[in-house]
C-alpha positions in Angstrom: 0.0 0.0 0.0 1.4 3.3 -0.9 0.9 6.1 2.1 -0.1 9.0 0.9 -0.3 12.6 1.8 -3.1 14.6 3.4 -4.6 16.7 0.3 -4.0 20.5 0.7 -6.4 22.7 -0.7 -3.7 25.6 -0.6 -0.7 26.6 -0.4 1.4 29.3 0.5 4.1 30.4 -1.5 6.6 28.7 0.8 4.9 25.4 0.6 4.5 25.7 -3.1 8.1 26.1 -3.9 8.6 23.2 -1.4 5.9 21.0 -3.1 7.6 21.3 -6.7 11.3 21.1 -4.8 12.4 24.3 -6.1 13.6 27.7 -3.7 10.9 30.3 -3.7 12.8 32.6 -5.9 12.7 29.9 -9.0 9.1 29.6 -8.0 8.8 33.8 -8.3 11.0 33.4 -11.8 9.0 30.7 -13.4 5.6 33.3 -12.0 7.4 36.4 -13.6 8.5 34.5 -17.0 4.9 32.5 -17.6 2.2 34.2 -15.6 2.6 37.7 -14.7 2.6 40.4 -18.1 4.1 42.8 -15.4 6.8 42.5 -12.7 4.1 44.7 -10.9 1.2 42.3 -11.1 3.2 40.2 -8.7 3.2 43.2 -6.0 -0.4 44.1 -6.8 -1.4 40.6 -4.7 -0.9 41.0 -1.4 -0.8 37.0 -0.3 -0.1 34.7 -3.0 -1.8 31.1 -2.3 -1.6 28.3 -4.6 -4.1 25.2 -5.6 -3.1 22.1 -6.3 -4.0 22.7 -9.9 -1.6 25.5 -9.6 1.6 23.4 -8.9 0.5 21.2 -11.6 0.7 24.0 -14.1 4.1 25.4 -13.0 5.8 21.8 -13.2 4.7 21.8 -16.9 5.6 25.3 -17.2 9.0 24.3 -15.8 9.4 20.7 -17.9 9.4 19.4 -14.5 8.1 15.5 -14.1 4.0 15.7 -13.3 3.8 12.0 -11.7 4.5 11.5 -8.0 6.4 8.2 -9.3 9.2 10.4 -11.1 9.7 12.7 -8.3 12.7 12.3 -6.2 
């Protein structure tokens, strides 16, 4: 049986850079390169929170592996 985590409905932005394994400032980069249109959109939102549908996004934004099997 495989144990499994708890499902989060969010996350901060901590957390999310933890979740996909990468330091929150490659998590801000990969925002600013594929999200954002503006470097000031990103200071326009006060707290940031993430979905789980978010993280999956941003690992294919950042060619990073999407099953839980290919993750170190």
């Amino acid at each position: 049986m495989l144990a499994t985590r708890p499902t989060k409905s969010q996350f901060s932005e901590t957390e999310a850079a933890e979740e996909l394994g990468i330091s929150v400032e490659r998590l801000r980069t990969l925002i600013r390169n594929h999200v954002v249109e503006k470097d000031e959109d990103l200071t326009n939102v006060p707290v940031t929170t993430f979905q789980p549908s978010d993280l999956l996004i941003l690992r294919l934004l950042a060619g990073m592996p999407t099953d839980p099997r290919q993750m170190g």
